[in-house]
N, C-alpha and C positions, 0 to 999 in steps of 0.2 A: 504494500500500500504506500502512496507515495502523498505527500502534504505537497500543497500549490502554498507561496507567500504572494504577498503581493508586493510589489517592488515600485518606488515611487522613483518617476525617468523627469517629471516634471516641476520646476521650480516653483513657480506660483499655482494659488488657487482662490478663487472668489470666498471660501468660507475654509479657515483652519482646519477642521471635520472631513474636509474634503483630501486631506491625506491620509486616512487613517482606512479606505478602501474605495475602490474604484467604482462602488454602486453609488457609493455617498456622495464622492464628488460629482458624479454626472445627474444624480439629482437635484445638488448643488446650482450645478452651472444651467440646468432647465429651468428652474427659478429663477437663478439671478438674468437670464434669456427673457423668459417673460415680465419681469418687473425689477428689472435694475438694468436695463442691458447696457448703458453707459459702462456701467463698472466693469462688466465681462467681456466688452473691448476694450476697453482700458489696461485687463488683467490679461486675458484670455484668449487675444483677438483670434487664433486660430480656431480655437475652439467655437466662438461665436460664430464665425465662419462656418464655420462645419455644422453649426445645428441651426442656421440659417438655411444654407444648401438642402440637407438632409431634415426637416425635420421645421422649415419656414411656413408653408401651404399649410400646416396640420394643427398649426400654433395660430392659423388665423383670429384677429382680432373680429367681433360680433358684425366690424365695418368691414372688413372683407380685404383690411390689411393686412401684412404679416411685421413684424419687425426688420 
């Protein structure tokens, strides 16, 4: 039987918690997407990128915006 760790490759994160494993921070950075997104380009910007790209259309705003 073999144990997985998780290994942190990334310096920054939108909330401290968010190194402590990789579900927590990508719940993290969905939040801080939807209602901080300044801060998670600021921090993040790939990342915002990427859940913009991947994950913009689905996050639409009620106006039929996305972030």
């Amino acid at each position: 039987m073999s144990s997985s760790e998780f290994i942190n490759v990334r310096g920054t994160f939108v909330s401290d918690d968010g190194r402590d494993s990789p579900d927590e921070d990508f719940a993290n950075n969905v939040e801080f997407f939807l209602f901080r997104p300044e801060k998670l380009k600021k921090t993040s910007p790939g990342v915002y990128d990427w859940l913009k790209k991947n994950y913009g259309d689905v996050f639409a705003s009620p106006k039929g915006k996305t972030r």
